[in-house]
C-alpha positions in Angstrom: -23.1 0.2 -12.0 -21.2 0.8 -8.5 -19.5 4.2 -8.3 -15.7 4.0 -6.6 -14.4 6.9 -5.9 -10.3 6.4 -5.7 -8.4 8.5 -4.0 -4.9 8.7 -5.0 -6.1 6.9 -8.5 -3.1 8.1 -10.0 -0.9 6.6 -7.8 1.1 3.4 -7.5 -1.1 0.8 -6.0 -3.7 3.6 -6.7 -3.6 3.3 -10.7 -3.6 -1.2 -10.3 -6.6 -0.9 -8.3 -8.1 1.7 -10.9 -7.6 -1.0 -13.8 -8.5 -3.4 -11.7 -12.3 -1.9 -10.9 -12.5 -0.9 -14.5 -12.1 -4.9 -16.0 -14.3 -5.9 -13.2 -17.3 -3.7 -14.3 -17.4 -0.9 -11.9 -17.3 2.9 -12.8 -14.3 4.6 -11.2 -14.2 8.4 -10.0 -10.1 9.1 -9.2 -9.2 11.9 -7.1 -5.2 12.7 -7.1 -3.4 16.1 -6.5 -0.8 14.5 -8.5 1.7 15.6 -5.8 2.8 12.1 -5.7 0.5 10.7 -9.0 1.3 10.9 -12.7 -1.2 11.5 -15.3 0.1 8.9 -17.0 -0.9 6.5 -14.9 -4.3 7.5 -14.8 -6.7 5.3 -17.3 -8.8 6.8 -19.4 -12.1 4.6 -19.0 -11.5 6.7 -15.4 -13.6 10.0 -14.7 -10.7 12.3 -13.1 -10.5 15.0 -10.8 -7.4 17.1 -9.6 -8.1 18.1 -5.4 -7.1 17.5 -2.5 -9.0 16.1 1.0 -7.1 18.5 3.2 -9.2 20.8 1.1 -12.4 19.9 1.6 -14.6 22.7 -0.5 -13.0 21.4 -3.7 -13.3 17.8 -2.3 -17.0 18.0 -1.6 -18.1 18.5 -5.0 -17.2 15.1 -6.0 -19.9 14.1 -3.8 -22.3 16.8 -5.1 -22.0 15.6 -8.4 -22.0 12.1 -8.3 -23.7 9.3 -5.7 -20.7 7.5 -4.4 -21.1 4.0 -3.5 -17.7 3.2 -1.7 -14.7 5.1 -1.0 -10.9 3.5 -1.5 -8.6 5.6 -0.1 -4.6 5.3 -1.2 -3.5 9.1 -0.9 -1.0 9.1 1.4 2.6 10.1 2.0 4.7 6.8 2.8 8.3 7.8 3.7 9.2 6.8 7.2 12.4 8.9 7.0 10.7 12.3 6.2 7.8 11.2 8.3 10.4 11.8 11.7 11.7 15.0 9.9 8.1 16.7 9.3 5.5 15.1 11.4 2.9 17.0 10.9 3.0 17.0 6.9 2.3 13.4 7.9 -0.6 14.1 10.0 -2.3 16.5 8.0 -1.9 14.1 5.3 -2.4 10.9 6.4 -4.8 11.5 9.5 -6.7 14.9 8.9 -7.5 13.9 5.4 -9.3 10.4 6.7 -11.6 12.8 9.1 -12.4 15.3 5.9 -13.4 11.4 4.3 -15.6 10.7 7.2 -17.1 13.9 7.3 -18.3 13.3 3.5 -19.2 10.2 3.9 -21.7 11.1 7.0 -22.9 14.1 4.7 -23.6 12.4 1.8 -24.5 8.8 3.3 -21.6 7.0 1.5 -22.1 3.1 3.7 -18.2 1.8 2.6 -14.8 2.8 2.7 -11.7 0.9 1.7 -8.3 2.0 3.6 -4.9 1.7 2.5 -3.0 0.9 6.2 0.2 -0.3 7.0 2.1 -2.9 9.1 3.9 0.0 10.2 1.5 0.4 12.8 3.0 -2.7 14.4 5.9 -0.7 15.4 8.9 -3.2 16.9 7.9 -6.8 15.6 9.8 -9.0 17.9 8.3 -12.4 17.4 9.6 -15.1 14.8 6.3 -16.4 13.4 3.7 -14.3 11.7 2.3 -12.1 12.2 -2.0 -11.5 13.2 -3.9 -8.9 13.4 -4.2 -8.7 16.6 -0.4 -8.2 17.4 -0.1 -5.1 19.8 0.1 -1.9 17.6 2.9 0.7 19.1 4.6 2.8 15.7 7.8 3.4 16.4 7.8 6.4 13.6 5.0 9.5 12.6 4.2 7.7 9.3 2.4 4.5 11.3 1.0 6.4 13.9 -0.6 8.7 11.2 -2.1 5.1 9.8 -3.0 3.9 13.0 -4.9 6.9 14.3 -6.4 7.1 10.8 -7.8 3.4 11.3 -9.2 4.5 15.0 -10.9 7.3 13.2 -12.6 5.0 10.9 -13.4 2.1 13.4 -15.0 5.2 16.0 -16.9 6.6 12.9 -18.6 3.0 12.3 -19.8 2.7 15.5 -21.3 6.1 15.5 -22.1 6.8 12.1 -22.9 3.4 10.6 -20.0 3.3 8.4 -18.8 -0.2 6.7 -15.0 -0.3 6.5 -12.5 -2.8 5.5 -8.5 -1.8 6.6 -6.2 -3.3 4.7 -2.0 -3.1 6.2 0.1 -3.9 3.7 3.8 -5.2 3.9 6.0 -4.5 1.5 4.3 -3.9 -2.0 5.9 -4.9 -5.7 5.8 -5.3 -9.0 3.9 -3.8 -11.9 0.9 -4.5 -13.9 1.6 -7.1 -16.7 -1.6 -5.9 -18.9 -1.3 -2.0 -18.6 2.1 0.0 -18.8 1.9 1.0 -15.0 4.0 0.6 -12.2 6.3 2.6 -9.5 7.3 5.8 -10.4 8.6 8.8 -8.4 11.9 9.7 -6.5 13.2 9.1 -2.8 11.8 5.3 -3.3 12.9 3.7 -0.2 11.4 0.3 -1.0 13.7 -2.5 -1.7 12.6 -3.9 -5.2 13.1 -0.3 -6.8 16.0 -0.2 -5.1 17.3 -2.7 -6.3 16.7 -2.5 -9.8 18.0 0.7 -9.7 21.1 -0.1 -9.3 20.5 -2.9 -11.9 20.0 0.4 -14.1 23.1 2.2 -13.1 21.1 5.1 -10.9 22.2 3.9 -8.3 26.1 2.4 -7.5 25.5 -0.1 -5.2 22.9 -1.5 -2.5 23.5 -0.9 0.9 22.4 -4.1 3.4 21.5 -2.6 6.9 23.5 -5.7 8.7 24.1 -9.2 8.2 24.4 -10.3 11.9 20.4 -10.9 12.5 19.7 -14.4 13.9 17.9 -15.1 10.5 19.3 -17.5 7.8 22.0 -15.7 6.0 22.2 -12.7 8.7 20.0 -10.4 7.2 16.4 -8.9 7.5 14.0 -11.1 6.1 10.4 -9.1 5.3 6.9 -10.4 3.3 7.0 -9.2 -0.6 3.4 -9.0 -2.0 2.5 -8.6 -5.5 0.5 -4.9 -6.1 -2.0 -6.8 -8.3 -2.7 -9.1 -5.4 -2.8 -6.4 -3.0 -5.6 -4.2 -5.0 -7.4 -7.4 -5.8 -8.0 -8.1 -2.0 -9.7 -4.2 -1.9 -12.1 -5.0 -5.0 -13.5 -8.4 -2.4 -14.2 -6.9 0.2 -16.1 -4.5 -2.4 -18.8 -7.5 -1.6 -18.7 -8.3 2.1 -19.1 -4.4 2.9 -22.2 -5.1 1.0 -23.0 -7.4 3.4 -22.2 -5.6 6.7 -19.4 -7.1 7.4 -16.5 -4.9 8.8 -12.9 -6.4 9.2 -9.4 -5.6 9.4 -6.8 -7.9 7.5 -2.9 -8.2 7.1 -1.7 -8.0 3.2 1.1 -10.1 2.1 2.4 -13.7 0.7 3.3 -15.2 4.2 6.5 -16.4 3.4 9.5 -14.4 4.1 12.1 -14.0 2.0 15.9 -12.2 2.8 17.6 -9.4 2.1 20.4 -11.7 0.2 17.5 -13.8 -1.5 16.1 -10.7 -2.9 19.8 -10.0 -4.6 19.7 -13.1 -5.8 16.1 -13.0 -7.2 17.1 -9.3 -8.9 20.0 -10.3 -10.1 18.6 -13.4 -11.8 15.8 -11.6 -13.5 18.1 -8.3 -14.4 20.8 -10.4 -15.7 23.3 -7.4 -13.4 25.4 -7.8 -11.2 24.0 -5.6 -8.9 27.0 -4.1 -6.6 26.6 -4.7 -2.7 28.3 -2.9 0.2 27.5 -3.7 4.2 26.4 -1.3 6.7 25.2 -1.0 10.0 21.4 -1.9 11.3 19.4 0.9 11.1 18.2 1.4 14.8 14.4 -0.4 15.1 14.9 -2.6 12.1 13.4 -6.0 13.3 14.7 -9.3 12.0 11.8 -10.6 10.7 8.7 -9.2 9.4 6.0 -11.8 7.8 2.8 -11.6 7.6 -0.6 -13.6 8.6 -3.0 -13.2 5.5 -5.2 -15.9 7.0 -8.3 -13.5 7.3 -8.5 -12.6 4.0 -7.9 -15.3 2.3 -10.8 -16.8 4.6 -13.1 -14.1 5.1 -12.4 -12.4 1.7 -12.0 -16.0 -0.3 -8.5 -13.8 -1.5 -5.6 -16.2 -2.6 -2.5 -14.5 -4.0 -1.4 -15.2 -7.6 2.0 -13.8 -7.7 3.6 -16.4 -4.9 7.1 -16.4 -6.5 8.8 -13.3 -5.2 11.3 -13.4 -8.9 8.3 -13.0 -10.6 7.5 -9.8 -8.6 10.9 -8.3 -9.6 10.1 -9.5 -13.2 7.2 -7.6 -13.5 8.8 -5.0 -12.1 12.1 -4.8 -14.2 9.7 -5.1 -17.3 8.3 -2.0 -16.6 10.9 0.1 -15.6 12.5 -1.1 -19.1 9.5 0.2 -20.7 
């Protein structure tokens, strides 16, 4: 039986893809500081460990104790906002962290590792159609240059240490697990499915739209909503073509593009609120569009995406904040 180690395990998209391993027959080792994870998310089928990678005495005895066969790795701190506030919390975090990885993975000649990347390392998007892989990267903000150094750390530690990787950047990640009572949890969410239901739920009083004069179709921001099952789902395949050598780099998310107003709509269908809305101004270096190419995964990784109706992310969603 393959051993996983999970890093971040009791995380959001941490804890699906924990699940996730377990149905499909691997052992999983989770690794959380549960800065940011809840025990309650953590399975019990799950062998768990409290540390931290930015401390990397503690961290190394995972490795002394058990023979790790691949490495996904979710901890990381995601707010773009406190990212331009405290940088280098970011850093440490986010890049240092990934190098502490490396240096484990060279020591105790773990082949694979799995990282959780973002399209924030795209920076300004300002084309219409989707977007590839090989769109320029230029962050515009400490949280994607933490990913993107991160990813340059992995791809110079494969060429020199004969590493395997596969670096996935998501979009924008939703929903909850429909089989297991696990979802997004936490506070200072900036994502705009919790958002939105929180209003739904009377935390919050109202949504604020950052502009309705883009050239899109209803004059607001239009991003790519992925499901987090899909999402971890796309990690547990290239599970298999690491296996085989093969190294690859791959956009997450449904490839349609959906609107700030749609997403209202789709919330309050599947809420039954009426979800108060107030206008603002952009926020500066928001593009109008953001959607993604998943066309390498889905060919290289043979990954389609189940959850292609963006209500039914917000359903699974709502569902599990009601729980």
């Amino acid at each position: 039986m393959k051993k996983i180690l999970v890093t971040g395990g009791a995380g959001y998209i941490g804890s699906h893809a924990v699940v996730e391993l377990l149905d499909s027959g691997y052992e999983v080792i989770i690794v959380d500081n549960l800065e940011n994870g809840f025990r309650e998310l953590i399975d019990s089928r799950a062998r768990f460990y409290v540390g931290d990678m930015r401390d990397l005495k503690t961290f190394e005895n995972i490795f002394i104790e058990h023979k790790i066969d691949t490495i996904m790795h979710f901890a990381g701190y995601i707010k773009v906002g406190e990212s331009c506030i405290e940088p280098n919390k970011y850093y440490l975090n986010n890049t240092y962290s990934v190098m502490n990885i490396v240096e484990m993975m060279k020591k105790y000649s773990v082949k694979n590792i799995i990282f959780s990347s973002t399209a924030a390392t795209y920076g300004d998007v300002t084309i219409d159609g989707l977007v590839e892989e090989n769109y320029p990267q230029n962050p515009i903000n400490p949280y994607g240059m933490s990913k993107l150094m991160a990813e340059k750390i992995i791809i110079d530690a494969a060429k020199s240490y004969g590493i395997n990787y596969a670096i996935f950047r998501y979009f924008n990640v939703g929903g909850a697990h429909e089989s297991y009572n696990i979802g997004q949890m936490g506070d200072g969410v900036t994502a705009l499915i919790p958002i939105l239901l929180q209003v739904a739920n009377g935390e919050r009083t109202q949504l604020e739209v950052y502009g309705n004069d883009y050239k899109t179709k209803d004059g607001t921001g239009i991003r790519d909503y992925i499901h987090v099952v899909d999402l971890v789902r796309a990690h547990i395949l290239a599970i298999k073509t690491l296996e085989k050598n093969i190294n690859g780099i791959y956009n997450l998310g449904n490839g349609e593009g959906f609107s700030v107003l749609e997403m209202l709509e789709g919330a309050r269908k599947m809420t039954g609120k009426e979800i108060p809305t107030v206008y603002v101004e952009r926020r500066a270096g928001d593009p109008a569009s953001v959607v993604a190419s998943s066309e390498l995964a889905r060919k290289i990784l043979g990954w389609n995406p189940i959850y292609t109706d963006v209500n039914k992310i917000i359903e699974t969603a709502w569902k599990f904040k009601n729980k």
